[in-house]
Backbone atoms as SQL, in Angstrom:
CREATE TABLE atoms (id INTEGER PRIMARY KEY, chain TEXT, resi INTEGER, resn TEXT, atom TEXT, x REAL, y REAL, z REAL);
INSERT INTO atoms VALUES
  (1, 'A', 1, 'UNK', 'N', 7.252, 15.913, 239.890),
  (2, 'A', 1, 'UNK', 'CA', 5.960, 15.280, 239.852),
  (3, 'A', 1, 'UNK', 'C', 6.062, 14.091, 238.892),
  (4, 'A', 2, 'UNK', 'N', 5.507, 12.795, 239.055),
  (5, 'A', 2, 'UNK', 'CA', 5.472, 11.832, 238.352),
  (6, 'A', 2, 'UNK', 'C', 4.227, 11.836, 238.382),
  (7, 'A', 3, 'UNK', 'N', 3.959, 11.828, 236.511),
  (8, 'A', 3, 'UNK', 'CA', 2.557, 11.140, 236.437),
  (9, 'A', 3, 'UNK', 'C', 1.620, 9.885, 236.396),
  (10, 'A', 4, 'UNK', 'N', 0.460, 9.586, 236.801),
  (11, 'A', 4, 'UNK', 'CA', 0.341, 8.355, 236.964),
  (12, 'A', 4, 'UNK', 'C', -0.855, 8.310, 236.371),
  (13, 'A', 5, 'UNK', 'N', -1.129, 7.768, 235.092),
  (14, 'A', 5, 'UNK', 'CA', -2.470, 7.958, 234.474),
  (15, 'A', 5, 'UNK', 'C', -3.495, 6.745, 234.900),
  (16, 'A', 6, 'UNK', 'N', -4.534, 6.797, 234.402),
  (17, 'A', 6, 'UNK', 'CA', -5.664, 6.335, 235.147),
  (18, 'A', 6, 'UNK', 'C', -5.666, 4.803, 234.479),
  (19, 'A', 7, 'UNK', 'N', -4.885, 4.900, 232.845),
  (20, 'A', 7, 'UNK', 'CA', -5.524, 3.963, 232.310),
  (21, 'A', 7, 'UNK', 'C', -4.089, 3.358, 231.183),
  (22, 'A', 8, 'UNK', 'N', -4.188, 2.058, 230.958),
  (23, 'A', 8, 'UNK', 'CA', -2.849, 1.893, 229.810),
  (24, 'A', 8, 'UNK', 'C', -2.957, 2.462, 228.974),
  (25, 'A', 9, 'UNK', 'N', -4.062, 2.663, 228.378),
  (26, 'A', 9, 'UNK', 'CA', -4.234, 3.754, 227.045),
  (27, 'A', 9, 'UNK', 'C', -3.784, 4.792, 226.921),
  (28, 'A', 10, 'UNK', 'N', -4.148, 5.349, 228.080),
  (29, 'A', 10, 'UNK', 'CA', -3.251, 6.980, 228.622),
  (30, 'A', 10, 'UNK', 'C', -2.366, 7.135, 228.900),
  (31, 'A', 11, 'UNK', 'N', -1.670, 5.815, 229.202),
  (32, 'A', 11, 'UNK', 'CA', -0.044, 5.371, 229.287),
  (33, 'A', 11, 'UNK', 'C', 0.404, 5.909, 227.663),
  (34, 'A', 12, 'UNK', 'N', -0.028, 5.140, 226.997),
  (35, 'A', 12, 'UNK', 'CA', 0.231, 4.495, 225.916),
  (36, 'A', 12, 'UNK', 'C', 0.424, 5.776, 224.727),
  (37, 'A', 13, 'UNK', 'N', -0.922, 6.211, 225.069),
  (38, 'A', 13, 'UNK', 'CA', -0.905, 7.852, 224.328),
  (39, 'A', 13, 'UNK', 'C', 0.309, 8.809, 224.560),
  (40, 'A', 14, 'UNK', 'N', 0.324, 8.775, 226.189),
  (41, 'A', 14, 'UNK', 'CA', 1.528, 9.797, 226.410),
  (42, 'A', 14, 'UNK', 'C', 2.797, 9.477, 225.846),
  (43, 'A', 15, 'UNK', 'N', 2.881, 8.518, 225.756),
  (44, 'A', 15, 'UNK', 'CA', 4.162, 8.006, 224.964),
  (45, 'A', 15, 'UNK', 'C', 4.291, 8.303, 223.715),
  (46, 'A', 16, 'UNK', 'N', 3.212, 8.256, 223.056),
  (47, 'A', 16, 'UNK', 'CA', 3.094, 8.512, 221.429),
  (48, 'A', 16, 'UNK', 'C', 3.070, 10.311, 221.758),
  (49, 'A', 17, 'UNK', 'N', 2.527, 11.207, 222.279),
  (50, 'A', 17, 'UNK', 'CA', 2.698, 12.243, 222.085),
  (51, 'A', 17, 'UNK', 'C', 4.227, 12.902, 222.888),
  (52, 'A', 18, 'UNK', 'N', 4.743, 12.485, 223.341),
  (53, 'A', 18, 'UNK', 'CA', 6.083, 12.326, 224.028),
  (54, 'A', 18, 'UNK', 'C', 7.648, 12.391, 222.559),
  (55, 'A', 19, 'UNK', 'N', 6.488, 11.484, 221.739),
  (56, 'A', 19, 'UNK', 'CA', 7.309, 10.979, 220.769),
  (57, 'A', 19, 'UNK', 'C', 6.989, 12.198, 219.311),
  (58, 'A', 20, 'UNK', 'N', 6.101, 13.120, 219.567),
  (59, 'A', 20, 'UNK', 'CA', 5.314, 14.039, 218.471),
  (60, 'A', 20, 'UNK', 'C', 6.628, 15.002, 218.494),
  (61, 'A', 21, 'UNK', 'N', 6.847, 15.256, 216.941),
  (62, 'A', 21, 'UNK', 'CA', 8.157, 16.524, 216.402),
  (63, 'A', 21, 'UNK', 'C', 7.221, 17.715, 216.663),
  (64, 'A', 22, 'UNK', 'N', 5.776, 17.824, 216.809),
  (65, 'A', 22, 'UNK', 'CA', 5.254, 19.006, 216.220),
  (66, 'A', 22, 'UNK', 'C', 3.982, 19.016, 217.246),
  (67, 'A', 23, 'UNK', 'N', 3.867, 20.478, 217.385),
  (68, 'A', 23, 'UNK', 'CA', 2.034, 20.564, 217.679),
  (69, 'A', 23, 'UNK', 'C', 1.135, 20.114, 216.974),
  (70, 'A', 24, 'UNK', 'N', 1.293, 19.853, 215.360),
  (71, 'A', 24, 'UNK', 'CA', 0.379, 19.358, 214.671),
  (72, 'A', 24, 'UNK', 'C', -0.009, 18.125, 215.139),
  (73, 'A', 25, 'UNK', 'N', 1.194, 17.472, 215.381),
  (74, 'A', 25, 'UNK', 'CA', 0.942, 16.129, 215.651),
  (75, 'A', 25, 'UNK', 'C', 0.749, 15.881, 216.767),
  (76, 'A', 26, 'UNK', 'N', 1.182, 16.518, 217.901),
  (77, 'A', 26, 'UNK', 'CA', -0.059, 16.117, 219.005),
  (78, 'A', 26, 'UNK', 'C', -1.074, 17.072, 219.297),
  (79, 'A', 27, 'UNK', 'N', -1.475, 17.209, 218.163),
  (80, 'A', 27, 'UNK', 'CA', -3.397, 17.898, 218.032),
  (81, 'A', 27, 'UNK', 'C', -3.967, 16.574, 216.629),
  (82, 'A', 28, 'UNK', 'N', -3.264, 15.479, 215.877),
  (83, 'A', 28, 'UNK', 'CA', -3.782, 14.904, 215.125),
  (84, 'A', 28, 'UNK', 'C', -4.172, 13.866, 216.639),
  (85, 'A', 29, 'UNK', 'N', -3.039, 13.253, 217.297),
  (86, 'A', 29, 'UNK', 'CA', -3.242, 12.083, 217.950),
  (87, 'A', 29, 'UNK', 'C', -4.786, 12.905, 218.956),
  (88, 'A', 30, 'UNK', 'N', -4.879, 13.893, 219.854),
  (89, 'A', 30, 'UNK', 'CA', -6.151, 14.048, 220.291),
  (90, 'A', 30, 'UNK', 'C', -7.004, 13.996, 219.376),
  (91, 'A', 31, 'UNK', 'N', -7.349, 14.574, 218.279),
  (92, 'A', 31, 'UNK', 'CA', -8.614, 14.136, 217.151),
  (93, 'A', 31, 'UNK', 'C', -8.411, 12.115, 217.127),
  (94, 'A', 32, 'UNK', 'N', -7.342, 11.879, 217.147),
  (95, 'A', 32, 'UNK', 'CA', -7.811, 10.417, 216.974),
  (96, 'A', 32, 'UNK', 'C', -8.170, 10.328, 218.091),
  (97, 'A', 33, 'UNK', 'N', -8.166, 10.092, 219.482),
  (98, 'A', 33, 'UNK', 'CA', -7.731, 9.277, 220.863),
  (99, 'A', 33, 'UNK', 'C', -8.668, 9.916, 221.578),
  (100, 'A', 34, 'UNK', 'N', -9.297, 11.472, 221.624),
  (101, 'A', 34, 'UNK', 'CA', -10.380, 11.928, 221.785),
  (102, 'A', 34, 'UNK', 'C', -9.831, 12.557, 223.227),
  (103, 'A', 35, 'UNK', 'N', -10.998, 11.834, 224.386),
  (104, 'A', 35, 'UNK', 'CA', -11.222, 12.707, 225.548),
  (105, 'A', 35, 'UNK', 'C', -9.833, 12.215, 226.361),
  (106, 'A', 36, 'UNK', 'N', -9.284, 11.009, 226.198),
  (107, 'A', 36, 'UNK', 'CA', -8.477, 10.809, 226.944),
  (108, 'A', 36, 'UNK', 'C', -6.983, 11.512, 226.528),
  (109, 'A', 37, 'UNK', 'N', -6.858, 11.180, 225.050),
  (110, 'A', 37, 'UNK', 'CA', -5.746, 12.094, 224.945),
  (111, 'A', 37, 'UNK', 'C', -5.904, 13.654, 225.639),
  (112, 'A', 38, 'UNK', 'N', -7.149, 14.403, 225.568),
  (113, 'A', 38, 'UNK', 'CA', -7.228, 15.571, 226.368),
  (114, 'A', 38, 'UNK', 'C', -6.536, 15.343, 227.270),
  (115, 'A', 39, 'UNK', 'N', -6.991, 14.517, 228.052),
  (116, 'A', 39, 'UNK', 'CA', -6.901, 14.463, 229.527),
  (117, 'A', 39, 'UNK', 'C', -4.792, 13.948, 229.495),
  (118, 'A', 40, 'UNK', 'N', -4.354, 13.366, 228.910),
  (119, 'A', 40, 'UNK', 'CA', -3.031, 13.315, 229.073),
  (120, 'A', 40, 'UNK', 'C', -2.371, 14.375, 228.649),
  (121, 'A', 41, 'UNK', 'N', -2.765, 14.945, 227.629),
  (122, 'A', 41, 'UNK', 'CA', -2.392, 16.589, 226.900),
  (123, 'A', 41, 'UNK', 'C', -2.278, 17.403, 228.200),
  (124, 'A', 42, 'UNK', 'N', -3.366, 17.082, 228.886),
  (125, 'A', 42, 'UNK', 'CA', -3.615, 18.369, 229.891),
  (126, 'A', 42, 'UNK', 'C', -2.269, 18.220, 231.546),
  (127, 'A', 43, 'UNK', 'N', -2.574, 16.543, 231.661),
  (128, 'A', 43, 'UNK', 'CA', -1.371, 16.083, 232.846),
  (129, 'A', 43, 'UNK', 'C', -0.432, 16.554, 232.599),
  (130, 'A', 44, 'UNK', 'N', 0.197, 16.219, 231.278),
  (131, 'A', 44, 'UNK', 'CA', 1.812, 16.745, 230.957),
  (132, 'A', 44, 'UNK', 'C', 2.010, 17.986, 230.987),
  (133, 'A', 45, 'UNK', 'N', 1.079, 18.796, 230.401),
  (134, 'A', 45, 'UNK', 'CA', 1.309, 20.137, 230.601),
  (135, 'A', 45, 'UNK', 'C', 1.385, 20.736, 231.666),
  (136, 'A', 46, 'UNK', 'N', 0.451, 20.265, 232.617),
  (137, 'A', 46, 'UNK', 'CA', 0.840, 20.262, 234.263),
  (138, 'A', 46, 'UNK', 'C', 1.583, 20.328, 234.832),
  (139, 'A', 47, 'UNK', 'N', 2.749, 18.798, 234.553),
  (140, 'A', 47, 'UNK', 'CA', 3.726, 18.630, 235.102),
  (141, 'A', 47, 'UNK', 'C', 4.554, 19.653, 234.483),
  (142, 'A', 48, 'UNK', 'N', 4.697, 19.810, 233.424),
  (143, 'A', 48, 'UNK', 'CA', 5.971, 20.501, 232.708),
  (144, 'A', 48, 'UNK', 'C', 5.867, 21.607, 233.628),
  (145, 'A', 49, 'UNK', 'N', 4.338, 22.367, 233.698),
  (146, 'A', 49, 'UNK', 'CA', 3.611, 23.738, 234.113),
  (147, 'A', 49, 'UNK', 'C', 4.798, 23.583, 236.058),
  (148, 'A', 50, 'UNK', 'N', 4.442, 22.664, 236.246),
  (149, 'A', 50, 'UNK', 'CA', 4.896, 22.618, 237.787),
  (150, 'A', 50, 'UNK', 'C', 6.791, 22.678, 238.259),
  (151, 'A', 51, 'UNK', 'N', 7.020, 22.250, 236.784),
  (152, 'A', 51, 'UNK', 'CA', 8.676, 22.192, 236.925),
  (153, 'A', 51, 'UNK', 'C', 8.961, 23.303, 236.682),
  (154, 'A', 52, 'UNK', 'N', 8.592, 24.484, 236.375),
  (155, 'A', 52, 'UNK', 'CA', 8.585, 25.523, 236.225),
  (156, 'A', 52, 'UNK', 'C', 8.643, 26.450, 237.282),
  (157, 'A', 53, 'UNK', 'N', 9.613, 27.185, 237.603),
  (158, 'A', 53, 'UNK', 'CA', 9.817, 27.967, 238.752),
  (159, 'A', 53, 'UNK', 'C', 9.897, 29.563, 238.213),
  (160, 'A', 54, 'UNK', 'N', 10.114, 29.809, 237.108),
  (161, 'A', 54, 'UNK', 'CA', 10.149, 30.973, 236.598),
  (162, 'A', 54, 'UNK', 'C', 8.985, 31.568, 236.081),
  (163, 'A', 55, 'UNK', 'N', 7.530, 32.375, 236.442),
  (164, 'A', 55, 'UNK', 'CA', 6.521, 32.450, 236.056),
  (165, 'A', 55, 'UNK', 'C', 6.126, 33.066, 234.608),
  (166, 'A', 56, 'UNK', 'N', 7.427, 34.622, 234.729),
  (167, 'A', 56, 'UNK', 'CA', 7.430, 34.824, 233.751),
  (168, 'A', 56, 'UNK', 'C', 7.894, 34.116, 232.274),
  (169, 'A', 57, 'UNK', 'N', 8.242, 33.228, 232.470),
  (170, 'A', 57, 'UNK', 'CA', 8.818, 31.755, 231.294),
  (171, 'A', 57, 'UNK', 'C', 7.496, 31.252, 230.903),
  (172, 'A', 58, 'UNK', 'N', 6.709, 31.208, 232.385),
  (173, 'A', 58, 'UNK', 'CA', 5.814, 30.175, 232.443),
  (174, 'A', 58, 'UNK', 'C', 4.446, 31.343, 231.844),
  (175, 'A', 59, 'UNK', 'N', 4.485, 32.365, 231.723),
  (176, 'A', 59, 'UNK', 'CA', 3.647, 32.910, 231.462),
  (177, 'A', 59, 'UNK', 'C', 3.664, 33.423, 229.586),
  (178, 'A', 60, 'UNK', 'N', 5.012, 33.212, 229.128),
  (179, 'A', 60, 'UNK', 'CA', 5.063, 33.273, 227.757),
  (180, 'A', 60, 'UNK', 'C', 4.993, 32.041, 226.825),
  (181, 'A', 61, 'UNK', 'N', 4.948, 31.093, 227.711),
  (182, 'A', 61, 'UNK', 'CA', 4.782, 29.609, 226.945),
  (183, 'A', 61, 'UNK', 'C', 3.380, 29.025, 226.986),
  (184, 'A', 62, 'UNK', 'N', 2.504, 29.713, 227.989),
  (185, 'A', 62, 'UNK', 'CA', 1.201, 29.845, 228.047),
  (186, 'A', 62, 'UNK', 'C', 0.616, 30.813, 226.593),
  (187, 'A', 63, 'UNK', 'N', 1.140, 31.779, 226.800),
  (188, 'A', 63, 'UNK', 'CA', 0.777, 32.314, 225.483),
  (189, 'A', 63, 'UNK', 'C', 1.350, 32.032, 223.868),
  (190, 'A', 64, 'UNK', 'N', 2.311, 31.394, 224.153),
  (191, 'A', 64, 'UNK', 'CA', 2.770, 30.846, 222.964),
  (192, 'A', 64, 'UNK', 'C', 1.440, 29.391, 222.853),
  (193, 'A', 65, 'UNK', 'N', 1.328, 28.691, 223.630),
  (194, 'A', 65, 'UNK', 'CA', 0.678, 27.786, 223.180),
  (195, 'A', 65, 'UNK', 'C', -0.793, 28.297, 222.707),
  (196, 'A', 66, 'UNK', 'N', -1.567, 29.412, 223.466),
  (197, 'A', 66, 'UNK', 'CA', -2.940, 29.725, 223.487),
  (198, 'A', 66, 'UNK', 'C', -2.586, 30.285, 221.835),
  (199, 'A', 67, 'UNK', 'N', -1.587, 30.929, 221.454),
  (200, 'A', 67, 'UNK', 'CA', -2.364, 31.811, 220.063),
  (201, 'A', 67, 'UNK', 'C', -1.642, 30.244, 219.230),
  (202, 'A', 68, 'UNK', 'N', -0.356, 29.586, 219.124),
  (203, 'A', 68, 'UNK', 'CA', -0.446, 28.349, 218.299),
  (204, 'A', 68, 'UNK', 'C', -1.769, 27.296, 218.342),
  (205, 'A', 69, 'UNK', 'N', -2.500, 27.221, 219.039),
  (206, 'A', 69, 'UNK', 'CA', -3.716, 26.324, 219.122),
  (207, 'A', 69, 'UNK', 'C', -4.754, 26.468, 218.345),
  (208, 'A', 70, 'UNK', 'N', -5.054, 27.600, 218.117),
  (209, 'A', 70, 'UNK', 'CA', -6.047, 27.538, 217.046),
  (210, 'A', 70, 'UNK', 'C', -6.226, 27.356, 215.750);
């Protein structure tokens, strides 16, 4: 899947969170960048979600992210 965002900004973001060492840091860039970083947070995870053929992989990295998020 190639993503194709709506907007350069959302270009622009994904790149900067592409570029994040840490979850912290791409949960600072959404507090800055707001609804759109959501919305690229959410594409990538998608795609990654879709390259994924192994469910059970895909079902512990779901939960790794849900309890790191809060």
């Amino acid at each position: 899947m190639d993503i194709k965002f709506a907007t350069v900004r959302q270009s622009q973001i994904a790149d900067l969170m592409w570029e994040a060492q840490t979850n912290e840091e791409v949960h600072k860039l959404i507090n800055h960048f707001g609804h759109d970083a959501v919305v690229v947070y959410h594409m990538m995870l998608a795609q990654y979600f879709d390259d994924i053929k192994d469910t059970a992989e895909a079902s512990e990295i779901l939960r790794n992210i849900s309890n790191n998020g809060r």
